[in-house]
PDB file of N, CA, C and O in Angstrom:
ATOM      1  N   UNK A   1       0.835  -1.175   0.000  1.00  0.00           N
ATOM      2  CA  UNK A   1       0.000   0.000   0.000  1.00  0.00           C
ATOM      3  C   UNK A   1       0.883   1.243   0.000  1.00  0.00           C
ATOM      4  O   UNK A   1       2.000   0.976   0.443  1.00  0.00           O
ATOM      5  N   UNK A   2       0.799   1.960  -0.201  1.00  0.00           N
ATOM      6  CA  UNK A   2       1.218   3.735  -0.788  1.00  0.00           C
ATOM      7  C   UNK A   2      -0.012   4.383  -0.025  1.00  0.00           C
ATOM      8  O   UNK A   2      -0.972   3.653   0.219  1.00  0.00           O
ATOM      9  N   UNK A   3      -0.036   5.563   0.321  1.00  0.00           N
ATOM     10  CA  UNK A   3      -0.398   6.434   0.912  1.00  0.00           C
ATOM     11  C   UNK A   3       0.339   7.536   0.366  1.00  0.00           C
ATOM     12  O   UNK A   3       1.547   7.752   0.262  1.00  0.00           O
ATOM     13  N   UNK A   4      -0.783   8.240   0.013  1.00  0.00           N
ATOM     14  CA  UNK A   4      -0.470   9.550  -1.087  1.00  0.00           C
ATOM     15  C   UNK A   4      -1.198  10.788  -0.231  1.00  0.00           C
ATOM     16  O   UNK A   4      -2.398  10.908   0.020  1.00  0.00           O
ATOM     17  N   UNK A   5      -0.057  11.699   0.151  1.00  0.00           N
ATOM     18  CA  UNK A   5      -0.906  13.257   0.595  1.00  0.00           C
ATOM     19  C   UNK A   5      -0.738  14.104   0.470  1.00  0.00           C
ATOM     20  O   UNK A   5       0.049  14.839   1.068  1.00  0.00           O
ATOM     21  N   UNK A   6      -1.750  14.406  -0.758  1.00  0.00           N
ATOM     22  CA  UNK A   6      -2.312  15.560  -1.535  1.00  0.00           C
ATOM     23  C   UNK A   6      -3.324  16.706  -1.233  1.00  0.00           C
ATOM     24  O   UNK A   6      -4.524  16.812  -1.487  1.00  0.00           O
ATOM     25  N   UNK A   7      -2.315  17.645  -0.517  1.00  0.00           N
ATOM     26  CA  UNK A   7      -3.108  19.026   0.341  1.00  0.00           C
ATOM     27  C   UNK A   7      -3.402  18.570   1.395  1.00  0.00           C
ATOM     28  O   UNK A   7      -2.532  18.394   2.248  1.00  0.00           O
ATOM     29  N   UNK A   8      -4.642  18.273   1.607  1.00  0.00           N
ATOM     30  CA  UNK A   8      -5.971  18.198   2.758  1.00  0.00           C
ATOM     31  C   UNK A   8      -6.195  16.683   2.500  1.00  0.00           C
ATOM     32  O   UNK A   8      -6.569  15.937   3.405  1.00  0.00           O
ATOM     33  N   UNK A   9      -5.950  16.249   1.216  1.00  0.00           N
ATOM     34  CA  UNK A   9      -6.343  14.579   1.156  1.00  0.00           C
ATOM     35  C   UNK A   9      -5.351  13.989   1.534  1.00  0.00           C
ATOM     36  O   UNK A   9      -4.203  14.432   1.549  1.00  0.00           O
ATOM     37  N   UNK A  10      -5.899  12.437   2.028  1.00  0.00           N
ATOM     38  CA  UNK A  10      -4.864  11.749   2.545  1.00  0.00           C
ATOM     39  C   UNK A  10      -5.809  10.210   1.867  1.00  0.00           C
ATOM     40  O   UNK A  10      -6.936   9.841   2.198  1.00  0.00           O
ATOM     41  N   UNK A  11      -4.789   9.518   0.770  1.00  0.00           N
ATOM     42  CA  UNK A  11      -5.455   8.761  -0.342  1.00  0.00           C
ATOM     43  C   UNK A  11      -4.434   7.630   0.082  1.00  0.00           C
ATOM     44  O   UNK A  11      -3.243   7.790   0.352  1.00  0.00           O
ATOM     45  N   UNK A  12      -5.184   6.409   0.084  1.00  0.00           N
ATOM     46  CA  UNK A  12      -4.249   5.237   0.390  1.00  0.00           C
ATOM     47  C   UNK A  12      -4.432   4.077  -1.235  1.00  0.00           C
ATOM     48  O   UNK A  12      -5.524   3.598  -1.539  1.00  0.00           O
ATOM     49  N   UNK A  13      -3.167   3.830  -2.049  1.00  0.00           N
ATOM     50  CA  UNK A  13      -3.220   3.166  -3.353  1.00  0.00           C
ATOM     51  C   UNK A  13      -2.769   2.178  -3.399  1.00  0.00           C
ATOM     52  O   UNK A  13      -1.710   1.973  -2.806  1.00  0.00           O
ATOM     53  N   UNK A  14      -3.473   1.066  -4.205  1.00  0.00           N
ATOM     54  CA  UNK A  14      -2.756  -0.221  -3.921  1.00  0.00           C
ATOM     55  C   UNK A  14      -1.753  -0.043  -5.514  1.00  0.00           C
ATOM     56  O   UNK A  14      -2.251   0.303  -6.585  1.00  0.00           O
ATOM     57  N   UNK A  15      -0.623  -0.300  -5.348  1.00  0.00           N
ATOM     58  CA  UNK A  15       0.148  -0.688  -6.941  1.00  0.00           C
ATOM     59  C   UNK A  15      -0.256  -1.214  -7.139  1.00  0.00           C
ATOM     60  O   UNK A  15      -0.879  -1.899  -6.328  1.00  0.00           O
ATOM     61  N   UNK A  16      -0.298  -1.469  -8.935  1.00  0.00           N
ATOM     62  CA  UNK A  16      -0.960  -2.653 -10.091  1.00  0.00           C
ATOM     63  C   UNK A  16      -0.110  -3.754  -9.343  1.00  0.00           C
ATOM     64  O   UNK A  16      -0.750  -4.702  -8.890  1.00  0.00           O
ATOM     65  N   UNK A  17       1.744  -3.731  -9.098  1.00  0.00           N
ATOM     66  CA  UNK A  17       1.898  -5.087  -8.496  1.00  0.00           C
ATOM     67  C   UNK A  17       0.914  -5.874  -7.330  1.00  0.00           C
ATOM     68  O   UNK A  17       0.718  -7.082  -7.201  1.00  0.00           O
ATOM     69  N   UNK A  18       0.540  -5.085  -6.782  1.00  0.00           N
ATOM     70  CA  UNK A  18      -0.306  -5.732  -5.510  1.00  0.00           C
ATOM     71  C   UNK A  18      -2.028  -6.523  -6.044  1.00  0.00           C
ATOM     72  O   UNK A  18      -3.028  -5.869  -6.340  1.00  0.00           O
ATOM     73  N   UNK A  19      -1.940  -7.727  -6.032  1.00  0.00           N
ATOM     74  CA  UNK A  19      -3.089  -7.900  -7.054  1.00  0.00           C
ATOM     75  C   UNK A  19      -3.747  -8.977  -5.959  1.00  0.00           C
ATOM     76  O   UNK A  19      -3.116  -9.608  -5.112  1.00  0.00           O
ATOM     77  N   UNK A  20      -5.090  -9.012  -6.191  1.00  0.00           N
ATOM     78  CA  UNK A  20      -5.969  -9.788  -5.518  1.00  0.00           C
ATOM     79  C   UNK A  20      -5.623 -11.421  -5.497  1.00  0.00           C
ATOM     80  O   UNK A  20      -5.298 -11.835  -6.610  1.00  0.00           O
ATOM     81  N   UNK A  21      -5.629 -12.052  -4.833  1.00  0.00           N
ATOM     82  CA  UNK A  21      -5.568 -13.340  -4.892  1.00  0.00           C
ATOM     83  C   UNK A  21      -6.907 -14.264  -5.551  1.00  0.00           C
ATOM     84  O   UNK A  21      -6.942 -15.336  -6.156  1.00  0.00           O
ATOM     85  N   UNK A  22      -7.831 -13.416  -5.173  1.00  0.00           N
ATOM     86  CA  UNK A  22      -9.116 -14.608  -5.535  1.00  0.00           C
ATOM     87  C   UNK A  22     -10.291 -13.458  -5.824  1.00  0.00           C
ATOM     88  O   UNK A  22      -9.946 -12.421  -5.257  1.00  0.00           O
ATOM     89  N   UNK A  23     -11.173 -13.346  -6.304  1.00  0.00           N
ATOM     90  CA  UNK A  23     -12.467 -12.300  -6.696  1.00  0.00           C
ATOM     91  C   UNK A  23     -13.435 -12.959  -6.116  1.00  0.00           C
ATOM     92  O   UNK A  23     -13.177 -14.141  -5.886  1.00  0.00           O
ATOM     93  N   UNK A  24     -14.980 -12.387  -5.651  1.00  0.00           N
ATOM     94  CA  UNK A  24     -15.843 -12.920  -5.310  1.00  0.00           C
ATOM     95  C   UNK A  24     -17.115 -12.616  -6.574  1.00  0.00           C
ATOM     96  O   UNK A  24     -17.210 -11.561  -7.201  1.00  0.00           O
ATOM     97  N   UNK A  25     -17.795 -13.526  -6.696  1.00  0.00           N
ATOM     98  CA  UNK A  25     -19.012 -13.187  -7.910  1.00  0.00           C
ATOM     99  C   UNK A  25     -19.347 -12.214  -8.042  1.00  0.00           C
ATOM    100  O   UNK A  25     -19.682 -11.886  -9.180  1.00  0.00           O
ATOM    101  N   UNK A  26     -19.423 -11.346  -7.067  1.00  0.00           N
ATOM    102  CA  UNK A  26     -19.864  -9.281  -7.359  1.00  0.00           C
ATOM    103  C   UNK A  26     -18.571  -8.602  -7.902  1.00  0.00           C
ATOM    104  O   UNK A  26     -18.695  -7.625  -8.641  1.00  0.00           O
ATOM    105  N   UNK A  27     -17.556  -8.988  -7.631  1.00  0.00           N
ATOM    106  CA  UNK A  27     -16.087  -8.500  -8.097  1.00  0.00           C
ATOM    107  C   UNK A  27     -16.219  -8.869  -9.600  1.00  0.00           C
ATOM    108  O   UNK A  27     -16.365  -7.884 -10.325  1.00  0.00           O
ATOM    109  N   UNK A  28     -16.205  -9.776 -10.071  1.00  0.00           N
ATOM    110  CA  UNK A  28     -16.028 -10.292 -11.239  1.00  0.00           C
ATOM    111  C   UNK A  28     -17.059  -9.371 -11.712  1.00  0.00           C
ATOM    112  O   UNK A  28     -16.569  -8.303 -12.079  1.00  0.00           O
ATOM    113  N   UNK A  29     -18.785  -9.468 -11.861  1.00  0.00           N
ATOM    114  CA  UNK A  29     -19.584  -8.829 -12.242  1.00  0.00           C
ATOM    115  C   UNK A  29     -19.307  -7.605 -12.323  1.00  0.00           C
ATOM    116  O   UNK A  29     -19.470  -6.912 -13.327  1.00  0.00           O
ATOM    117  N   UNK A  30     -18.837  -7.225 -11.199  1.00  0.00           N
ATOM    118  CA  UNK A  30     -18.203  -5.566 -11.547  1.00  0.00           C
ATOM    119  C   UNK A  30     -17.342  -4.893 -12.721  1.00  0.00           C
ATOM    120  O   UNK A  30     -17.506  -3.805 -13.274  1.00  0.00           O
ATOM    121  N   UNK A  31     -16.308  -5.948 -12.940  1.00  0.00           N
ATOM    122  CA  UNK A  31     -15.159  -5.494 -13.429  1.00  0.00           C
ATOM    123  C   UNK A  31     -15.790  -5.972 -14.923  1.00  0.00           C
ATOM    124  O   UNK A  31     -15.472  -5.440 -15.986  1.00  0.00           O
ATOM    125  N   UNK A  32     -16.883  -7.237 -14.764  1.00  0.00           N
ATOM    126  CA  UNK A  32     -17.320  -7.261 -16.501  1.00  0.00           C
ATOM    127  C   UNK A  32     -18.194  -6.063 -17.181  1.00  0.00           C
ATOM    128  O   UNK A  32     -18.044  -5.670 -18.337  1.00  0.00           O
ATOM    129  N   UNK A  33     -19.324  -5.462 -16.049  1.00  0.00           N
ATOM    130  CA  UNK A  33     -20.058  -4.206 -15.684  1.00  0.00           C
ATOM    131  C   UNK A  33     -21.353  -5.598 -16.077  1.00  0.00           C
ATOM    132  O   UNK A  33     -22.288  -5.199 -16.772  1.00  0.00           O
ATOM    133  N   UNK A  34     -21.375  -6.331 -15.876  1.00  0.00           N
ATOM    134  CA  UNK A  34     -22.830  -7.412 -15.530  1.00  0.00           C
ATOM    135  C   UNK A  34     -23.543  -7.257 -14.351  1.00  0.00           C
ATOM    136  O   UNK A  34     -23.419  -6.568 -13.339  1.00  0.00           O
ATOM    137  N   UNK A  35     -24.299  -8.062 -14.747  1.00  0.00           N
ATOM    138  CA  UNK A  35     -25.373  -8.648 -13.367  1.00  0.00           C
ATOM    139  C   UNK A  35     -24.531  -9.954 -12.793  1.00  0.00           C
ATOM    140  O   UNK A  35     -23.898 -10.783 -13.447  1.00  0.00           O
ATOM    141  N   UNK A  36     -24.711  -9.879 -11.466  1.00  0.00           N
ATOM    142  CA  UNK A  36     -24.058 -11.559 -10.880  1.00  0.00           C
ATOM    143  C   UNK A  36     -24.860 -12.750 -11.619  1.00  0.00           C
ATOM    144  O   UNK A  36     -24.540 -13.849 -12.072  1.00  0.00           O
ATOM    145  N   UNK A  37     -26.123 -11.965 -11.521  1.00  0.00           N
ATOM    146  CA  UNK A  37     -27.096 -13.516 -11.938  1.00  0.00           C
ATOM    147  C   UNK A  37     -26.416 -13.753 -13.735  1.00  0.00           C
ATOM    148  O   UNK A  37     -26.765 -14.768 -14.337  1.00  0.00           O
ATOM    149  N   UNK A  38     -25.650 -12.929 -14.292  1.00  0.00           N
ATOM    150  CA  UNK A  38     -25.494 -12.873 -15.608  1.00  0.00           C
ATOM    151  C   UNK A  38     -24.510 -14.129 -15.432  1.00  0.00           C
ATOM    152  O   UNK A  38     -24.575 -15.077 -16.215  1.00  0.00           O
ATOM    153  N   UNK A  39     -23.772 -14.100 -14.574  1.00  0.00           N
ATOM    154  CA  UNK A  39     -22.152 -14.859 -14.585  1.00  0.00           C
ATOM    155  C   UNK A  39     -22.958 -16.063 -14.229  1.00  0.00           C
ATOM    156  O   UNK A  39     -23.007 -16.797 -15.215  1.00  0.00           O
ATOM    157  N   UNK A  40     -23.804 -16.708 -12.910  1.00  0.00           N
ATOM    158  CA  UNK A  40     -24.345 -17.490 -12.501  1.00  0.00           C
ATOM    159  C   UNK A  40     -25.304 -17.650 -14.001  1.00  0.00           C
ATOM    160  O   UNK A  40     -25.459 -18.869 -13.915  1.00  0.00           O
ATOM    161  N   UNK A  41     -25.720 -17.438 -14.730  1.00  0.00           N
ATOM    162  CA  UNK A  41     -26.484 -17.862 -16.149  1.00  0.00           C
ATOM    163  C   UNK A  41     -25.424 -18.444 -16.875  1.00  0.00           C
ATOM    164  O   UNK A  41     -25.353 -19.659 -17.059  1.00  0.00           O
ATOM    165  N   UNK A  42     -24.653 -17.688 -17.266  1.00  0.00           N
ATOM    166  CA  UNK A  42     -23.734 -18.143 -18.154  1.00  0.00           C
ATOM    167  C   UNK A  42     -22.804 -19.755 -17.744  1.00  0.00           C
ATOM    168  O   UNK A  42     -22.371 -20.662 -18.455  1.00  0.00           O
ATOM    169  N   UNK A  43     -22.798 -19.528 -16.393  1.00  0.00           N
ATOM    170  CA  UNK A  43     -21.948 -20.770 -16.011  1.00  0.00           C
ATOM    171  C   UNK A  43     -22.970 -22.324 -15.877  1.00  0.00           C
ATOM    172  O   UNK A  43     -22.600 -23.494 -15.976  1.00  0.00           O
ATOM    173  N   UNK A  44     -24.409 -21.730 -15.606  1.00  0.00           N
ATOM    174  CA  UNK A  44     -24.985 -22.807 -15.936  1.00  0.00           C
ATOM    175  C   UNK A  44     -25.271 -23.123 -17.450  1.00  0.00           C
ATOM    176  O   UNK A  44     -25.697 -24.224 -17.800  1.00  0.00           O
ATOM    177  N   UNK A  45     -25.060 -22.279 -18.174  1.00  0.00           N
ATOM    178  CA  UNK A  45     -25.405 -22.680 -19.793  1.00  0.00           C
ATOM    179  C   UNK A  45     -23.998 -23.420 -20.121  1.00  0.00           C
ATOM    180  O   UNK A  45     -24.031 -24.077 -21.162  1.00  0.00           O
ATOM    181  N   UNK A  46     -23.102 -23.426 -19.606  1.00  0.00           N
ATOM    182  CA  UNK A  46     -21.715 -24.031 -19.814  1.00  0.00           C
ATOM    183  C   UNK A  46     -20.979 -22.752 -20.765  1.00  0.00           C
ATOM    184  O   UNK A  46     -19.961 -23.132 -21.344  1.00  0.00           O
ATOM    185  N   UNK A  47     -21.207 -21.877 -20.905  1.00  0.00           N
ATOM    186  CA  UNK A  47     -20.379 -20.977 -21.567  1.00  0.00           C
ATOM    187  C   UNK A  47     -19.142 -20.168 -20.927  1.00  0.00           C
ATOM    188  O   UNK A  47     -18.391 -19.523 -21.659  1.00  0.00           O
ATOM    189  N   UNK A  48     -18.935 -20.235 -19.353  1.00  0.00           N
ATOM    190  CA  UNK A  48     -17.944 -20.199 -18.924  1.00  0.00           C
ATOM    191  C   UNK A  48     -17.366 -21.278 -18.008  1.00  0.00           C
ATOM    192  O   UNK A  48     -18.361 -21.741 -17.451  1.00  0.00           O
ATOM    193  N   UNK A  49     -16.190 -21.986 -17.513  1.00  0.00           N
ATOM    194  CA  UNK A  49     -15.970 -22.551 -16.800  1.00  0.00           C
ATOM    195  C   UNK A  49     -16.426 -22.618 -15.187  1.00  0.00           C
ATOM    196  O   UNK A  49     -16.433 -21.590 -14.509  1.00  0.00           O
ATOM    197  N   UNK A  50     -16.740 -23.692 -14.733  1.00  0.00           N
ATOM    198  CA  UNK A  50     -17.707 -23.388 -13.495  1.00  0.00           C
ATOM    199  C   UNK A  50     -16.194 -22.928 -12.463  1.00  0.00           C
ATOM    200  O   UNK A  50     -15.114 -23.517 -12.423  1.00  0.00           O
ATOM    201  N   UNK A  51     -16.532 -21.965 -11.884  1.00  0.00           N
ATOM    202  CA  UNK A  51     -15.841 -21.662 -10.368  1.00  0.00           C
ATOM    203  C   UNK A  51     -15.435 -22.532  -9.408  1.00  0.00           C
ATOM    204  O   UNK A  51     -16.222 -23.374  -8.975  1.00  0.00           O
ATOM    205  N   UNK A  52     -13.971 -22.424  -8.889  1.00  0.00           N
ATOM    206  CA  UNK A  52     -13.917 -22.865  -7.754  1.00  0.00           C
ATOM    207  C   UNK A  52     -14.949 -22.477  -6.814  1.00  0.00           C
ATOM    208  O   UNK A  52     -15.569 -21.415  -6.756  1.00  0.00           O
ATOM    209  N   UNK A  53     -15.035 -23.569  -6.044  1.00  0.00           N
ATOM    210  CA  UNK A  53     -15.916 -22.553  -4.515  1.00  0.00           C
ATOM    211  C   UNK A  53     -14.639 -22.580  -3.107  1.00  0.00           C
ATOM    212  O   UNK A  53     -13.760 -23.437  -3.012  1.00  0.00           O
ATOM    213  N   UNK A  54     -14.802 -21.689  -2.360  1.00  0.00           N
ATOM    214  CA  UNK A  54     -14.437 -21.641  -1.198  1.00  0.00           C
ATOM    215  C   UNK A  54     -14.528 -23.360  -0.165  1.00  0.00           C
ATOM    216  O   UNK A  54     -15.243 -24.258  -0.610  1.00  0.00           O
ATOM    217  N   UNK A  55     -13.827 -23.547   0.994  1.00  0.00           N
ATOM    218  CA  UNK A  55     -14.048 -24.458   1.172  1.00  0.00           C
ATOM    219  C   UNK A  55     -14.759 -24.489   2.949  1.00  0.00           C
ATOM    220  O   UNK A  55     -15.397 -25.384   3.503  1.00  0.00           O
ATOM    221  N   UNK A  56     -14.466 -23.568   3.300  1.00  0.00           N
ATOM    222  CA  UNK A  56     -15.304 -23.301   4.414  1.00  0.00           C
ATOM    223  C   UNK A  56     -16.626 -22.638   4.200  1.00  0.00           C
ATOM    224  O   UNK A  56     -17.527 -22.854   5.010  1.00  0.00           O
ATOM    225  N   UNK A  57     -16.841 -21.750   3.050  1.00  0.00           N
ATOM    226  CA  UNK A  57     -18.118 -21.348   3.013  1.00  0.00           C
ATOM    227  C   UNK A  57     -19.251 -21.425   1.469  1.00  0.00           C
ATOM    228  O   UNK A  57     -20.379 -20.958   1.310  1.00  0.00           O
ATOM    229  N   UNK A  58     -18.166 -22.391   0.316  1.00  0.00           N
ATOM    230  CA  UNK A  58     -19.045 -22.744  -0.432  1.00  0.00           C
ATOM    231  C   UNK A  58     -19.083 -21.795  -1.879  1.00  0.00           C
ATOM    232  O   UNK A  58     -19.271 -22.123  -3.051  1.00  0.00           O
ATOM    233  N   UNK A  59     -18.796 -20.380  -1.186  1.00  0.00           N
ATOM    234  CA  UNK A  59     -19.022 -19.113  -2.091  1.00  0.00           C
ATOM    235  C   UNK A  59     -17.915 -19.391  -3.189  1.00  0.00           C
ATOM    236  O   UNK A  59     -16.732 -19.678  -3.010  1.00  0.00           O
ATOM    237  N   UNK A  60     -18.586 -19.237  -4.328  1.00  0.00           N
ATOM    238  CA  UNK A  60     -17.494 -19.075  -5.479  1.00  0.00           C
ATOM    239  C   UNK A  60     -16.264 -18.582  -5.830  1.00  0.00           C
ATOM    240  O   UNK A  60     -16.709 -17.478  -6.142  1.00  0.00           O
ATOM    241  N   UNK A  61     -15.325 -18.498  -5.999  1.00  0.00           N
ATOM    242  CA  UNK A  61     -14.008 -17.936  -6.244  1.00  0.00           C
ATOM    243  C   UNK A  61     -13.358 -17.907  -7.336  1.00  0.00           C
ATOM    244  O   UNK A  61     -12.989 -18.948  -7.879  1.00  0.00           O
ATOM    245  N   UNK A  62     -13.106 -16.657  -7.851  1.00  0.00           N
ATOM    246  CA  UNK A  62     -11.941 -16.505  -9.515  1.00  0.00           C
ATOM    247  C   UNK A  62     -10.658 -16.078  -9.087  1.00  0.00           C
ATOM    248  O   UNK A  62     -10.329 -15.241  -8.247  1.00  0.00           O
ATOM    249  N   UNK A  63      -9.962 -16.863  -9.874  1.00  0.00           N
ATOM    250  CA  UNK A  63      -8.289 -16.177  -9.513  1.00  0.00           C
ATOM    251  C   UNK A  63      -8.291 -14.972 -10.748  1.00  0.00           C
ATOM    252  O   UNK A  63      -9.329 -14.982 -11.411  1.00  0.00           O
ATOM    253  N   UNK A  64      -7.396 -14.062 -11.099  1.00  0.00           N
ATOM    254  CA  UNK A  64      -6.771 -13.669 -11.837  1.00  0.00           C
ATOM    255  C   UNK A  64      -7.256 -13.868 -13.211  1.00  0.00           C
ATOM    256  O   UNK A  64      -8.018 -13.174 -13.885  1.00  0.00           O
ATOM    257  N   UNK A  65      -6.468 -15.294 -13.556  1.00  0.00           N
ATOM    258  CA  UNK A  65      -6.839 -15.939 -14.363  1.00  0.00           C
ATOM    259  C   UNK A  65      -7.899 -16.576 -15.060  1.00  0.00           C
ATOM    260  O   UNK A  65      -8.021 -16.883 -16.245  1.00  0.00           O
ATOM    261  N   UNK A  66      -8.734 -16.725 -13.949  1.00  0.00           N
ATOM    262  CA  UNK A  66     -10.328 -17.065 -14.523  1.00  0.00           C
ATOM    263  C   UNK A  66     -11.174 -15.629 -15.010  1.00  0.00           C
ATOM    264  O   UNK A  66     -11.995 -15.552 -15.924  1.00  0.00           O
ATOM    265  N   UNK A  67     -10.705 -14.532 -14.102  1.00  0.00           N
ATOM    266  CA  UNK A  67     -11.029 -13.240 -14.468  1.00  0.00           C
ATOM    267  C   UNK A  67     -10.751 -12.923 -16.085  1.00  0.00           C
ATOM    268  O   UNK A  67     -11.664 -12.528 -16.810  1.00  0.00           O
ATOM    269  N   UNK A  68      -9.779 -13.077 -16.432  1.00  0.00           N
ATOM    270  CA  UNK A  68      -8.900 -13.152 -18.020  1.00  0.00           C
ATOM    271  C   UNK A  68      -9.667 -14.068 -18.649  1.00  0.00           C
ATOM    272  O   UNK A  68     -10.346 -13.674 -19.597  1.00  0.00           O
ATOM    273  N   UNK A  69      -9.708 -15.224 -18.326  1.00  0.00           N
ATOM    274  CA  UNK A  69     -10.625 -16.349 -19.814  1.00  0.00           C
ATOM    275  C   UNK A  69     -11.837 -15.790 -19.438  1.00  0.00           C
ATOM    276  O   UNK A  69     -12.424 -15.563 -20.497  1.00  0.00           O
ATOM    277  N   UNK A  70     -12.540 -15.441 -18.496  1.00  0.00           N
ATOM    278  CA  UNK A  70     -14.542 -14.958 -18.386  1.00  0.00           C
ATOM    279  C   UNK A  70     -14.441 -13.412 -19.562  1.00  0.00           C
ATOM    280  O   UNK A  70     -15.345 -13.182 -20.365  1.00  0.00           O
ATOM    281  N   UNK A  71     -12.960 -12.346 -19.411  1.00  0.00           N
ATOM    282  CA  UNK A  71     -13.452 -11.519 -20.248  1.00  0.00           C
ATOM    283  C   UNK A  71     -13.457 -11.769 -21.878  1.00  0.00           C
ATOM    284  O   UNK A  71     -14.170 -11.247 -22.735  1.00  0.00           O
ATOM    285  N   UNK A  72     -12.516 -12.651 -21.989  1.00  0.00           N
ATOM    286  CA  UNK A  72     -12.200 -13.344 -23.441  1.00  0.00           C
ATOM    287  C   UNK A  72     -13.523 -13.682 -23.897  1.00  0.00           C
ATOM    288  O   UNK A  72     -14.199 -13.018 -24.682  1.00  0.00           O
ATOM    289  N   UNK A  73     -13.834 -14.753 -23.351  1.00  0.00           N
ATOM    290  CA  UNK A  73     -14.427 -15.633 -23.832  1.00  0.00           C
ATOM    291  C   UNK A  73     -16.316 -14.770 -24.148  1.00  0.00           C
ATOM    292  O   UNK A  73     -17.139 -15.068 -25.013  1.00  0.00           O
ATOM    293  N   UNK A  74     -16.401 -13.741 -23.093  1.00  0.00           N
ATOM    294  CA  UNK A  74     -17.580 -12.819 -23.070  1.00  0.00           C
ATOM    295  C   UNK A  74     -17.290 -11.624 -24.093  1.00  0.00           C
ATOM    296  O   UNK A  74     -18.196 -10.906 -24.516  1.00  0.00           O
ATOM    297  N   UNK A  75     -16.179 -11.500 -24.390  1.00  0.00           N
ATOM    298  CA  UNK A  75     -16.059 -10.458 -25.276  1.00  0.00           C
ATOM    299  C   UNK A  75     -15.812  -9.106 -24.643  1.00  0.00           C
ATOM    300  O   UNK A  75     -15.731  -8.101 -25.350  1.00  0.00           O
ATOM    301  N   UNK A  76     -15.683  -9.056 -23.240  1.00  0.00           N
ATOM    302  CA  UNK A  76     -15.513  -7.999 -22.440  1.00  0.00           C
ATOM    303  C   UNK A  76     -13.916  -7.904 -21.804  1.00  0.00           C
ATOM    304  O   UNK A  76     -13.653  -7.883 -20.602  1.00  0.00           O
ATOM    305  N   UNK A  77     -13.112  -7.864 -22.714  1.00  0.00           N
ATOM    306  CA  UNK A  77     -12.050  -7.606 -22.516  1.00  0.00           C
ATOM    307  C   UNK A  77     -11.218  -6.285 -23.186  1.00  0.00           C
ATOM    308  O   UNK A  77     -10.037  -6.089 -22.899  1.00  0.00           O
TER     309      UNK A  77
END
């Protein structure tokens, strides 16, 4: 993290090196600008690869990389 202070602001930035380990289904939806239920459609039609899930709570998980083939493959890249 970086912490940037500019005048009166005090702005905390993550570098591009610093990158998420895993996305949650609203993350992904975000960054495609979808609906969640869009990603949850698509993965049941088989048009994207189904998600890891979490293992204590089930919830879906994208690395990086699954982020990269979902925009490919959607055309939202």
């Amino acid at each position: 993290m970086i912490t940037i202070v500019n005048h009166c602001n005090i702005e905390t930035v993550k570098p591009k090196s610093v990158r998420k380990k895993f996305y949650n289904i609203q993350e992904v939806a975000d960054e495609l600008r979808v609906y969640k239920w869009t990603i949850y459609n698509w993965e049941k039609a088989g048009k994207i690869p189904k998600a890891a899930r979490d293992p204590m709570n089930g919830y879906r998980i994208y690395t990086e990389i699954d982020l990269k083939k979902i925009k490919k493959i959607s055309g939202r890249d």
